[in-house]
C-alpha positions in Angstrom: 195.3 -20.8 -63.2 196.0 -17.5 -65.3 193.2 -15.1 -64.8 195.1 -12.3 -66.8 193.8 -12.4 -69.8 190.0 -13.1 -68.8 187.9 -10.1 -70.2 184.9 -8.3 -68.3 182.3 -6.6 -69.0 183.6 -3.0 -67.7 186.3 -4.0 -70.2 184.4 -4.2 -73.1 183.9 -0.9 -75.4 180.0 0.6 -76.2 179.4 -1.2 -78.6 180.2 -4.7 -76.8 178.7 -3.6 -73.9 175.2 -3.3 -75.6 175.4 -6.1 -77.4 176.0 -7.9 -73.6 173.2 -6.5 -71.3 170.8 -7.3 -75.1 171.2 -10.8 -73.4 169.7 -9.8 -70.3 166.4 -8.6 -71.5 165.5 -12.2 -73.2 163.9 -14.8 -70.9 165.0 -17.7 -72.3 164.9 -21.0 -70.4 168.5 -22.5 -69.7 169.3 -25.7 -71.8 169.8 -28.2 -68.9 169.9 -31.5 -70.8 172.9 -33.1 -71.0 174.4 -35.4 -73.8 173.6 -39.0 -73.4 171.4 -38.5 -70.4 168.2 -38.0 -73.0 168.4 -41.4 -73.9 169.3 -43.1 -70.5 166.8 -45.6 -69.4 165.4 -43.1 -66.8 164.4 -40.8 -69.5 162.7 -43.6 -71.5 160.6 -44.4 -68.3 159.3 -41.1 -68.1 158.6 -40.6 -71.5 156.8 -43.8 -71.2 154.6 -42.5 -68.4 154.4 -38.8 -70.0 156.2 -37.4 -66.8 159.0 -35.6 -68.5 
């Protein structure tokens, strides 16, 4: 795996650094579904039973 031309933070100018750490202050909650698993059969059933 090439690591080289992965860019950091400390890499980024002023301008990108700001718009980074803007992200930080926002409490958002992490998207965990994942695609196709919303409409399994386990996730009917706890629809069905208002558990989810």
């Amino acid at each position: 795996m090439a690591f080289d031309n992965t860019i950091t933070e400390q890499d980024l100018d002023r301008e990108g650094q700001a718009f980074v750490s803007s992200f930080r202050n926002v409490d958002l909650e992490p998207d965990l579904a994942v695609d196709g698993l919303s409409d399994s059969l386990l996730a009917r059933l706890l629809r069905l039973f208002k558990l989810a």
